[in-house]
N, C-alpha and C positions, 0 to 999 in steps of 0.2 A: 431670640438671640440676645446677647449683651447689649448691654447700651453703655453711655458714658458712668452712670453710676454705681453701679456693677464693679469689683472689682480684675479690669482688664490691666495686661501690663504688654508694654512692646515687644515682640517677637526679637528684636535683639537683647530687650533685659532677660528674657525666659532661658534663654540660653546662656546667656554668664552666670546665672542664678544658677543654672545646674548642672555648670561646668564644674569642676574641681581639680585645683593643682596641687599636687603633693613635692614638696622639695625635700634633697635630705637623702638618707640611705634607703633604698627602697627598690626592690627587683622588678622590674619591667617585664612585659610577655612578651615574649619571642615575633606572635602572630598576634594579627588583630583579633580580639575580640568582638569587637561591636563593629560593623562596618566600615564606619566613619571614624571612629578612635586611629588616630596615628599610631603606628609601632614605634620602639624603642628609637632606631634608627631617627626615622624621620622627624623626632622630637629633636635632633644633634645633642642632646646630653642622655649620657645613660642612668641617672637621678633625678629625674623631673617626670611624676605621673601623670597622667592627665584621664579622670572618667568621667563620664557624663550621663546623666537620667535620660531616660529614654527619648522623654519629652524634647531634652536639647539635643537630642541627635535627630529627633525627627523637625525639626526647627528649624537646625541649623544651617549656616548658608552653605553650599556644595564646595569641598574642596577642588582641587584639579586633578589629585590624585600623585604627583611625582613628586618627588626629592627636586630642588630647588640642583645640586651638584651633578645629579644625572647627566642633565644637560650636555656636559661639557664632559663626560666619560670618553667621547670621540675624541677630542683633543688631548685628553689625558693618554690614548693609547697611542697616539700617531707620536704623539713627544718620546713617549716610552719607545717606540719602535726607534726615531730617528735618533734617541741615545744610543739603545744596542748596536743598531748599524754601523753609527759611528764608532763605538768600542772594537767591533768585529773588523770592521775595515782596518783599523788603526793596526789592528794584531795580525790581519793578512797581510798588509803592505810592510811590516816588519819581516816575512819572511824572502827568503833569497829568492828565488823565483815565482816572484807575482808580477805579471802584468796588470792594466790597471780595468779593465776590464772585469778581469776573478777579483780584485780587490772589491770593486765599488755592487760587482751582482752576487757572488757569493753570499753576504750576508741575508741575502731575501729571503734565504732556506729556511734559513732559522726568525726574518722577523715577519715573513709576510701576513703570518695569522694577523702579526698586530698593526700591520697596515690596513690589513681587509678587516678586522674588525674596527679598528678606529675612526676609516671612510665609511662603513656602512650606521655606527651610531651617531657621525655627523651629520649625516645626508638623514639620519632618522629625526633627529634633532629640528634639522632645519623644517623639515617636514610638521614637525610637533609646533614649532614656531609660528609658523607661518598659518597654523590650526589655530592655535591662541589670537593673534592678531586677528584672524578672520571675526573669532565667536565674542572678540572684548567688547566690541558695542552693545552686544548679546546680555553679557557679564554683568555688565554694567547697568544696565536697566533691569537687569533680574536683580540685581542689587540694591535700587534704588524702591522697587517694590517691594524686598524685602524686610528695607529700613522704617516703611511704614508700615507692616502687620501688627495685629494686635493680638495676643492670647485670653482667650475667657476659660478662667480656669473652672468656670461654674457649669460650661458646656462643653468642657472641651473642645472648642472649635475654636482657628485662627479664622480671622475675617482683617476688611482693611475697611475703612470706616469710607472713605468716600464711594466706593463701588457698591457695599452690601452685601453681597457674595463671601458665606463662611462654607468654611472646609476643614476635613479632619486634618492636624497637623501633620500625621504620614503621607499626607499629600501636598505639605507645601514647594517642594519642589517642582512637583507638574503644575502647578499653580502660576511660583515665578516666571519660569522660562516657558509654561504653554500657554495657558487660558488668561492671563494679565498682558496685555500688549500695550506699551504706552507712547506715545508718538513723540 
């Protein structure tokens, strides 16, 4: 195995080392390629590339996987709904005979989709939330052992210098969050 003299370098330098950003005009892929490579979208600019060596994707520390704006797609439809409805009402209650009854329920024909959909990706949301909150103590020490791995580019194998225990890099994942437990 490596030792200090050897050249090893930290499991988060190996990964900026084989990251790469490209800015500028430059077409982005539709789909991901590489697992872990973000798509166009979720980079939020459509000129910013980002690849990476295998290496640093087998490295690197695990995203969560969602768009940060997700989130809040539930609130985005229930606002869309309670604008329609309010436009629709406004244009029935303009006619001669509405009571307010047909005024205030008639519009649901047309916005209910987007009530039931905007309640069902809040209540998903919350749900997602309340998952993150659970797993962040989780997170956060898979993190903390992540911040001290080391790469031996001689062996290919990450290890963490106090424990001893190296491992091929496509396994640093099971690593963090399974077989490292730190109190």
């Amino acid at each position: 195995m490596c030792g200090q003299v050897d050249q090893v370098v930290s499991v988060p330098g190996a990964v900026a080392a084989g990251t790469t950003y490209r800015i500028g005009r430059v077409r982005l892929p539709g789909e991901r390629q590489v697992a872990d490579l973000p798509t166009a979208p979720a980079l939020g600019a459509s000129k910013h590339l980002m690849s990476r060596t295998q290496l640093a994707v087998w490295l690197s520390f695990p995203s969560r996987h969602y768009n940060p704006w997700a989130r809040n797609q539930g609130y985005l439809l229930l606002l869309l709904g309670a604008l329609v409805h309010l436009v629709l009402a406004l244009v029935l209650a303009m006619g001669k005979d509405s009571g307010w009854g047909e005024v205030l329920l008639a519009p649901f024909c047309l916005t209910g989709f987007l009530w039931g959909f905007g309640l069902l990706f809040v209540l998903g949301a919350r749900g997602a939330r309340k998952t993150d909150h659970a797993e962040g103590p989780a997170r956060e020490q898979a993190l903390a052992v992540w911040e001290g791995l080391y790469y031996c580019p001689r062996d290919n194998v990450a290890f963490e210098p106090e424990v001893g225990v190296s491992f091929h890099p496509s396994e640093t994942r099971e690593y963090i969050f399974g077989y490292r437990k730190r109190t």
